[in-house]
N, C-alpha and C positions, 0 to 999 in steps of 0.2 A: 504494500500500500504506500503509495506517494507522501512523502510529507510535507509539500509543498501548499500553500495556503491554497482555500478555495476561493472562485469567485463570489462575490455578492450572486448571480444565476445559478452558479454550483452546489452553494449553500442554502440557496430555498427547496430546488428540485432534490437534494438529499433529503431534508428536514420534510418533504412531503413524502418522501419514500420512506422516510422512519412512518411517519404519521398512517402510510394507508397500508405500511406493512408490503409495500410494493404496487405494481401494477404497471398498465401501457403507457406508451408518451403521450396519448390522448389524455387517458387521467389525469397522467400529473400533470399536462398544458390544462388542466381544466380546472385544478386546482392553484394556479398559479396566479399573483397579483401583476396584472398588465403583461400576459404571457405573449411573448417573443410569438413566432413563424413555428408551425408544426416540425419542419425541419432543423429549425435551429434548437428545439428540445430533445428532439433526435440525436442531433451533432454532441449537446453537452451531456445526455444522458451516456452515449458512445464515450465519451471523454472522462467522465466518471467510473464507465467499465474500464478503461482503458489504465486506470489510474490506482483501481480496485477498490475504489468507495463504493461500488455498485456491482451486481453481477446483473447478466441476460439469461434470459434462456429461451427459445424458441417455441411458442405456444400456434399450432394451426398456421397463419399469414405472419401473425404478429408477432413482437418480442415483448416478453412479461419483465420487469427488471423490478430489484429487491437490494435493499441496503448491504454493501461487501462485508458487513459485519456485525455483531450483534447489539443491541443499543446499550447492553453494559458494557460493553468494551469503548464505544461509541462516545458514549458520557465520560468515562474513563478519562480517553486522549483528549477530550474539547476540555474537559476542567483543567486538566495537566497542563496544556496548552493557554488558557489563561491563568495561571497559576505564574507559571513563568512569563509570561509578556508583561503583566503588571503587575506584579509582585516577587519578580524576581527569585521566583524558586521557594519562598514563601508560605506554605500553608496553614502557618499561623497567621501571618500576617491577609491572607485572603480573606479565611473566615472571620478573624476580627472587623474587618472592612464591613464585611456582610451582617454580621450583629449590629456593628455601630448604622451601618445604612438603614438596617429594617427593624429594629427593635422598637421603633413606634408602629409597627405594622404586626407584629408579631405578636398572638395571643398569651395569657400565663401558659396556658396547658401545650402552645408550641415550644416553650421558651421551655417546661417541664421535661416536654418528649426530647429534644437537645440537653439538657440536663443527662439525662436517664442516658444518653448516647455516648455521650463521654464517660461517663461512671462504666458503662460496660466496654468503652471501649480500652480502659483501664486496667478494668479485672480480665480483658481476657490476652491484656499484653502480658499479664504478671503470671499468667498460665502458661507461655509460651516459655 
């Protein structure tokens, strides 16, 4: 798989491929915000296979195409990824960011269930 950033186009039609679990370049042009030429969803979906964010497979006429990986892995790379671009390798310093951003947004019982996640994520480092 490429590590090479995606386009702003690249990066909708994947995020509709996560979302519909796959499907033709009609779908995903049908899902799309101000979608390009049939052909040029075509060309990027090809470009994402090519790339291996995406795979094909050949259904009847059509090509059915499906995210090249699976969305925890997916989630994975795109957090790691900004992890390092603004925060410098950082994962304390991410999540702090993220608390300080949303803790007016954040319910007790959220702010409890994050509690609870760190306490286990504790007990089960001191298991290892």
């Amino acid at each position: 798989m490429s590590t090479e950033p995606l386009s702003r186009r690249e990066r909708e039609i994947l995020d509709i491929l996560f979302r519909l679990r796959g499907g033709s370049a009609a779908e995903v042009r049908a899902e799309m915000s101000e979608p390009p030429s049939d052909s040029a969803v075509r060309t990027i979906l090809g470009l994402l296979c090519d790339k291996g964010h995406a795979r094909r497979r050949k259904e009847g006429r059509k090509y059915l195409y499906a995210p090249g990986t699976s969305p925890g892995r997916a989630k994975r790379r795109a957090l790691s990824h900004l992890v390092r671009t603004f925060f410098g390798g950082s994962k304390e310093d991410a999540f702090a960011y993220w608390i300080d951003e949303e803790a007016g947004q954040l319910s007790d019982e959220e702010l409890d269930r994050l509690a609870e996640r760190i306490q286990q994520a504790r007990k089960s480092r001191r298991q290892k």
